[in-house]
TORVO-859267 format. One record per residue (C-alpha): residue in three letters; x, y, z; residue number from 1. Coordinates in steps of 0.02 Angstrom, whole numbers. Layout:
N
residuo/x/y/z/num
ALA/X/Y/Z/NUM
...
END
This chain:
353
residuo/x/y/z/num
UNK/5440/-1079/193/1
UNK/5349/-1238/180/2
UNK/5480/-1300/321/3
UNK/5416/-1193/428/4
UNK/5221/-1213/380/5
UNK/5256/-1390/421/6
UNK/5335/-1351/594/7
UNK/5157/-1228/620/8
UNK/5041/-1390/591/9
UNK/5150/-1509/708/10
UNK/5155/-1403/831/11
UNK/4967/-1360/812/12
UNK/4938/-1554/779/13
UNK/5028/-1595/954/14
UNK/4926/-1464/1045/15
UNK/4752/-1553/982/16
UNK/4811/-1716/1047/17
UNK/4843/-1629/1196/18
UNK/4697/-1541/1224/19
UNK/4603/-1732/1157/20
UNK/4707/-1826/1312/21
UNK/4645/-1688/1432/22
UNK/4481/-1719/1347/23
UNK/4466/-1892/1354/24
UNK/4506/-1908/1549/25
UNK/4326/-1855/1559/26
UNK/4234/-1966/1426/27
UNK/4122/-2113/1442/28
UNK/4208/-2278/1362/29
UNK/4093/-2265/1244/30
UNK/4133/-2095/1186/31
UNK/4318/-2126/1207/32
UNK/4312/-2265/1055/33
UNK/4205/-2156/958/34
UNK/4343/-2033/976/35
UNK/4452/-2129/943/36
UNK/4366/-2162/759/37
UNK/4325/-1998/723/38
UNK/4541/-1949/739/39
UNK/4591/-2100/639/40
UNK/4440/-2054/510/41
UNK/4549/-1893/528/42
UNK/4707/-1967/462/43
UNK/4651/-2033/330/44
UNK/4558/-1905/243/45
UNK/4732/-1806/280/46
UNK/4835/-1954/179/47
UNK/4698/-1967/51/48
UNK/4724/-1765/9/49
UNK/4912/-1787/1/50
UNK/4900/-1922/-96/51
UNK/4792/-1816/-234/52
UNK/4924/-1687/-224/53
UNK/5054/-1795/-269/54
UNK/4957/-1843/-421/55
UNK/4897/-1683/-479/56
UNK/5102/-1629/-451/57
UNK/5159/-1759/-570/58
UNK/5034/-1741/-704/59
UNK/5081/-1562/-710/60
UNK/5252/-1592/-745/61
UNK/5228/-1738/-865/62
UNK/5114/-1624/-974/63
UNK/5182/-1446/-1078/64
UNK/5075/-1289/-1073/65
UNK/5071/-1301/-1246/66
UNK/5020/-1472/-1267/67
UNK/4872/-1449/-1123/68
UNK/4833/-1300/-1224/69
UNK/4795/-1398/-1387/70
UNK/4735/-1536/-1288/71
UNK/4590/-1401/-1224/72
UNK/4586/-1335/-1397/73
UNK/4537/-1498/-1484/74
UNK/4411/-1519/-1366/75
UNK/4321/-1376/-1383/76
UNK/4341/-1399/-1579/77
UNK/4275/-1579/-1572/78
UNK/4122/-1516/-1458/79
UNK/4094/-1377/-1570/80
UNK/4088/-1501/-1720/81
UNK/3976/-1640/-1655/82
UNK/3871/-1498/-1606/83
UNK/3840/-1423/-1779/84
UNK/3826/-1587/-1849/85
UNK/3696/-1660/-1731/86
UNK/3594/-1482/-1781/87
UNK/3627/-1496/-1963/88
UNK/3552/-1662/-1948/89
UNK/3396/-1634/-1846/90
UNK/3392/-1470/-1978/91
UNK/3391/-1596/-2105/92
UNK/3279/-1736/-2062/93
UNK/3153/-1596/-2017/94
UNK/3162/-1532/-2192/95
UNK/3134/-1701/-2270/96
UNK/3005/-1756/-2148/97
UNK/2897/-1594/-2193/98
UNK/2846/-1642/-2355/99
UNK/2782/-1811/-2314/100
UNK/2677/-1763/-2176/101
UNK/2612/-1641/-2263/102
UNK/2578/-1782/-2381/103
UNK/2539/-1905/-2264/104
UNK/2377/-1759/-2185/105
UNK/2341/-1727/-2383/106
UNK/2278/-1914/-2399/107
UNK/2205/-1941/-2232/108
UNK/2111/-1765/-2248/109
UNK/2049/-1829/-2432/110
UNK/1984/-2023/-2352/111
UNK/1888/-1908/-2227/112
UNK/1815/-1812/-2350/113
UNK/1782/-1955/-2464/114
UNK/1695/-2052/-2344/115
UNK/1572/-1934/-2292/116
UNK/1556/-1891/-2477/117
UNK/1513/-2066/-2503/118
UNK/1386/-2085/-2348/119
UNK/1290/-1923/-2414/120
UNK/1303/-1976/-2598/121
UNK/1217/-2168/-2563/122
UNK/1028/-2117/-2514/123
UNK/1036/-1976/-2612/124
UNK/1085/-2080/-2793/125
UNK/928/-2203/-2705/126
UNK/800/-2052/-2680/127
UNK/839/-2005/-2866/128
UNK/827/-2172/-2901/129
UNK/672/-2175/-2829/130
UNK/578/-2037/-2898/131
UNK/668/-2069/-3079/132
UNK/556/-2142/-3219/133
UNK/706/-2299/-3213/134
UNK/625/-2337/-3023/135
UNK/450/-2351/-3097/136
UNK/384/-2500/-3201/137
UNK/401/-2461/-3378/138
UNK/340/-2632/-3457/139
UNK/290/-2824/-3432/140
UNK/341/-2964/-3552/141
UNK/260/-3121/-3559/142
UNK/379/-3270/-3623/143
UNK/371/-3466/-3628/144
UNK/186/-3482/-3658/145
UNK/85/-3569/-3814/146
UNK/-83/-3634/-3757/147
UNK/-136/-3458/-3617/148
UNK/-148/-3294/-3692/149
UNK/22/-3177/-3673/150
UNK/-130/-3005/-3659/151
UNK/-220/-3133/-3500/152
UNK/-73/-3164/-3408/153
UNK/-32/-2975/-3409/154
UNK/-185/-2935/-3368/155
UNK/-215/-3062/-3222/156
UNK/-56/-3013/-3143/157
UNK/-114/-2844/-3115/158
UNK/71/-2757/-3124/159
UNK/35/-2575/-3132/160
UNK/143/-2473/-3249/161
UNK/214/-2326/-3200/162
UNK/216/-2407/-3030/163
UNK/379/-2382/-2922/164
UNK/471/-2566/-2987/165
UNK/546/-2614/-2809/166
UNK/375/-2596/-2724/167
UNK/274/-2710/-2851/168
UNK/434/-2840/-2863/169
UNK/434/-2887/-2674/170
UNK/266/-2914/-2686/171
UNK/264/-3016/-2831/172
UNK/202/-3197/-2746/173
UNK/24/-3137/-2739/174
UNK/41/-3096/-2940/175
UNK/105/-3259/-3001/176
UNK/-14/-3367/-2893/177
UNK/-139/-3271/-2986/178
UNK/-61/-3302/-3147/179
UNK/-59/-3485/-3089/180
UNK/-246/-3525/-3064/181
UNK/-271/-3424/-3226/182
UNK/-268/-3592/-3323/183
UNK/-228/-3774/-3290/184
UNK/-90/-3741/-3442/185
UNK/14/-3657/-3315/186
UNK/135/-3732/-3218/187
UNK/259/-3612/-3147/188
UNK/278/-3441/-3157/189
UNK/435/-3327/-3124/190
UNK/459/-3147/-3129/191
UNK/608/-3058/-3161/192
UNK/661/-2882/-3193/193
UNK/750/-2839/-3367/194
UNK/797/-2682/-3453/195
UNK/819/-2600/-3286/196
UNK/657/-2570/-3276/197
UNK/553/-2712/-3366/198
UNK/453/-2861/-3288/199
UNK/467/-3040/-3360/200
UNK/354/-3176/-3328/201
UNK/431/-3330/-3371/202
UNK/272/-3448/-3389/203
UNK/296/-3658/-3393/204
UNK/143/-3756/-3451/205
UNK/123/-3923/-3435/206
UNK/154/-4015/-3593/207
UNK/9/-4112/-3692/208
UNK/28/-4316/-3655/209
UNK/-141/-4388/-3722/210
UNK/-302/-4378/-3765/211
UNK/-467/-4427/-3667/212
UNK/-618/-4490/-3803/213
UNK/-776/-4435/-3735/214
UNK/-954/-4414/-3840/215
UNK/-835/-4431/-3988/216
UNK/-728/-4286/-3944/217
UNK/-553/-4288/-3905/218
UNK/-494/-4193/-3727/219
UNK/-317/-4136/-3706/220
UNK/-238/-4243/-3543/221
UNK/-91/-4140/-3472/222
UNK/60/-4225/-3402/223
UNK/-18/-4180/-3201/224
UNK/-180/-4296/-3285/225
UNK/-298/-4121/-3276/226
UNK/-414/-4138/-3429/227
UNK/-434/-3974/-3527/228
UNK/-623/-3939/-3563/229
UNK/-587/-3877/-3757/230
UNK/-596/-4044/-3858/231
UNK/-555/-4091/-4040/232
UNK/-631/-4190/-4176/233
UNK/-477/-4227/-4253/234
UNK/-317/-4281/-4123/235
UNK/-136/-4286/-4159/236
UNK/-84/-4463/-4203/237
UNK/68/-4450/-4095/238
UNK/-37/-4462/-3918/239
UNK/-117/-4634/-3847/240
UNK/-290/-4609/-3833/241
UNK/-392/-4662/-3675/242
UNK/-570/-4704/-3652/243
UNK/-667/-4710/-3507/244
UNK/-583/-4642/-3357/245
UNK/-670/-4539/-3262/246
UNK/-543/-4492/-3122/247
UNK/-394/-4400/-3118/248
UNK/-281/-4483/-3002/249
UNK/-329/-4648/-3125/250
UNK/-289/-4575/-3259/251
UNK/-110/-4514/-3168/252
UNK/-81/-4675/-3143/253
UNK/-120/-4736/-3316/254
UNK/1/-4619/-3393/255
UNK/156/-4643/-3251/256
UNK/159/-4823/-3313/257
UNK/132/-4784/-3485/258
UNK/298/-4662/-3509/259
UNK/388/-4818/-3423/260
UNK/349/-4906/-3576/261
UNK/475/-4933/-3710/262
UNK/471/-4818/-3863/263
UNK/437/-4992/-3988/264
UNK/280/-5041/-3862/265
UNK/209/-4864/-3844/266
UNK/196/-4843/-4035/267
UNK/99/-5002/-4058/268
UNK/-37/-4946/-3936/269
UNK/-173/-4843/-4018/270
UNK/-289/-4839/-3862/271
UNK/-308/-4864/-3699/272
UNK/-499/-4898/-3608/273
UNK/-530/-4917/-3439/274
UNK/-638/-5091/-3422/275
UNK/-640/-5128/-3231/276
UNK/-755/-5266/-3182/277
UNK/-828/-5303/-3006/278
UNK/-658/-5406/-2932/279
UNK/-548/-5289/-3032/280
UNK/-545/-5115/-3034/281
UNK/-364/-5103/-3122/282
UNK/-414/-5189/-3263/283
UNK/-355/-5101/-3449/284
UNK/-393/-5151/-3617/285
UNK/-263/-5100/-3735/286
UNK/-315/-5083/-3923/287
UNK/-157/-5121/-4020/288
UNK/-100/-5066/-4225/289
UNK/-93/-5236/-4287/290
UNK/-287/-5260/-4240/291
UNK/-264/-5369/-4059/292
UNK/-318/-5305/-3896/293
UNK/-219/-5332/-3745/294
UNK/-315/-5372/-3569/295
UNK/-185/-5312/-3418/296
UNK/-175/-5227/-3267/297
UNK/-136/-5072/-3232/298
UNK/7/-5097/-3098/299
UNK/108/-5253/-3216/300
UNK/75/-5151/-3386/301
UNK/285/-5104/-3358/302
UNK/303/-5301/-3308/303
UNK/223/-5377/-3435/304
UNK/194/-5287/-3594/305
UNK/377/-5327/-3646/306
UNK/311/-5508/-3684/307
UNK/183/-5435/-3786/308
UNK/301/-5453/-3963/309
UNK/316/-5631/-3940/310
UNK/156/-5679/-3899/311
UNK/75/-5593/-4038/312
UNK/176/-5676/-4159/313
UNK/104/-5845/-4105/314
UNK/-67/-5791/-4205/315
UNK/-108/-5821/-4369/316
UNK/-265/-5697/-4349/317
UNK/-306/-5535/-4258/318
UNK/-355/-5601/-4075/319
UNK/-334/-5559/-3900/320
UNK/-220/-5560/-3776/321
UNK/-245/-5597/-3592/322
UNK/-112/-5544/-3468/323
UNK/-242/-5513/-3317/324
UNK/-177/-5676/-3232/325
UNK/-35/-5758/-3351/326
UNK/-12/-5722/-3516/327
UNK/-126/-5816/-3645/328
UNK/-171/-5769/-3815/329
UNK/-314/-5834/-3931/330
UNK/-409/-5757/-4075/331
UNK/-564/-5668/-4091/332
UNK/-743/-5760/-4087/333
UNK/-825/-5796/-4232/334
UNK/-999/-5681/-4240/335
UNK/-1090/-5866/-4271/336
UNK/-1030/-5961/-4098/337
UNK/-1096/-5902/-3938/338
UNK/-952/-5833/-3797/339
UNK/-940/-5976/-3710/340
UNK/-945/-6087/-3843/341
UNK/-788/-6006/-3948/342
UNK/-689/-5992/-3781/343
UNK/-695/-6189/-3747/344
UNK/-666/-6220/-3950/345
UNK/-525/-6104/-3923/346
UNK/-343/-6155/-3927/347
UNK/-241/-6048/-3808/348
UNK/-54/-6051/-3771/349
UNK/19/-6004/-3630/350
UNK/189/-5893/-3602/351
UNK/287/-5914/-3449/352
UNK/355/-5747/-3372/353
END
């Protein structure tokens, strides 16, 4: 049989080539070679196929029915396997990825919720704020003051109880300058809010540094050199006293060099006058404890004055001693000689600085 099927497609082969020569008597050159192409493209896709039937042949009798049926069957089974197992998985990690989104939209939904919660819950805690009796001004202290009146100070602030707080608080500059020209006493003033809804004026006054002696009466000096009109017949012992200044900034000026002043000097000065003369307007006469009077100027009374101990032990008697130009010291006058008489019987010694 497959003799003669082979005889059939020789014999069919021989008449194509045939019919091909008869054919290519009448062809171009051109469409000769490509003819020529074509029937060798021809044999080889022939050899190719017999080639894969060769191969398929001998597979088939190196492999059993039987083992090409298990072969299939394994497959299949394998397939079928993977199969559940890849959809037993995505079943699974479904499952367990539920939960946590669930979760996961619980806690984002509640952040939402919380924040707008919060934005609504802010000017609404403020408006009862507000209108609450903790936004109003319940009370003003007064602390820090001794010589000004605690009921003034209230009273010249002008704070307005039962006020809203925040509103008098921002505008609280105009209330302490008020406060502030209320007395020379007063330094600073501060206000702060205590109790939640308390005002307190922290007041600083200027402290007490001397006394000015005036028609017999003694006048508070403050440390800024502002003279305080109430007087005293009777002055604390612990202040120098001055006598006849008439200015402020001189008496500033006085007291600034003064402080400089060792502790040991300062407590053996009882009083300070102002004696300018025509040619010098700085001039000071110091009135001592131990009975001498110093002359000096104002700006070397920090220079000088430390010499003061050992010139004054030089006298046998209460006399004076002159630091306008050097340092010299001689004793008082005698009521009997004239000026200028006792100054030329007068023996003077003279201290180098």
């Amino acid at each position: 049989m497959n003799t003669i099927t082979k005889k059939t497609k020789q014999a069919a082969n021989k008449s194509q080539k045939n019919q091909h020569l008869n054919e290519s008597k009448k062809l171009t050159p051109w469409q000769e070679a490509h003819q020529r192409y074509l029937e060798e493209k021809r044999l080889m896709d022939e050899l190719m196929a017999k080639q894969e039937e060769k191969t398929l042949e001998e597979q088939a009798d190196a492999v059993t029915p039987d083992e090409l049926e298990d072969e299939t069957n394994a497959t299949l089974e394998g397939s079928l396997l993977n199969d559940k197992a890849k959809a037993e998985k995505e079943k699974t990690s479904f499952s367990d990825k539920l939960p946590k989104m669930k979760d996961y939209r619980q806690k984002k939904l509640f952040r939402r919720l919380g924040l707008i919660v919060g934005i609504l819950a802010i000017p609404l805690i403020f408006c009862l704020y507000y209108i609450s009796p903790l936004g109003q001004l319940a009370k003003v202290e007064v602390s820090g003051n001794k010589a000004v009146n605690a009921q003034a100070i209230v009273q010249t602030a002008q704070f307005k109880v039962g006020e809203p707080l925040w509103e008098q608080y921002f505008n609280r500059d105009k209330n302490e300058t008020r406060v502030k020209k209320l007395s020379p006493w007063i330094k600073s003033v501060s206000v702060s809010i205590t109790d939640f809804n308390h005002f307190k004026l922290e007041i600083k006054e200027y402290p007490e540094v001397a006394y000015l002696l005036k028609d017999n009466r003694y006048y508070t000096i403050l440390e800024n050199g502002k003279v305080i009109d109430q007087s005293t017949d009777q002055p604390q012992a612990t202040y120098p006293i001055l006598e006849g200044f008439k200015k402020q900034t001189t008496i500033l000026k006085t007291l600034q060099a003064y402080e400089r002043l060792s502790q040991e000097i300062k407590q053996s000065i009882s009083q300070i006058k102002s004696t300018p003369r025509s040619d010098n307007n700085e001039l000071l006469t110091l009135i001592m404890n131990d009975g001498n009077q110093v002359l000096i100027n104002r700006d070397q009374l920090v220079q000088r004055m430390p010499y003061y101990a050992q010139v004054a032990a030089n006298l046998t008697t209460p006399g004076v001693v002159d630091m306008e130009v050097g340092i010299f010291s001689y004793p008082y006058p005698s009521t009997s000689e004239s000026s200028s008489d006792s100054t030329e019987a007068t023996t003077s010694s003279e201290v180098t600085e």
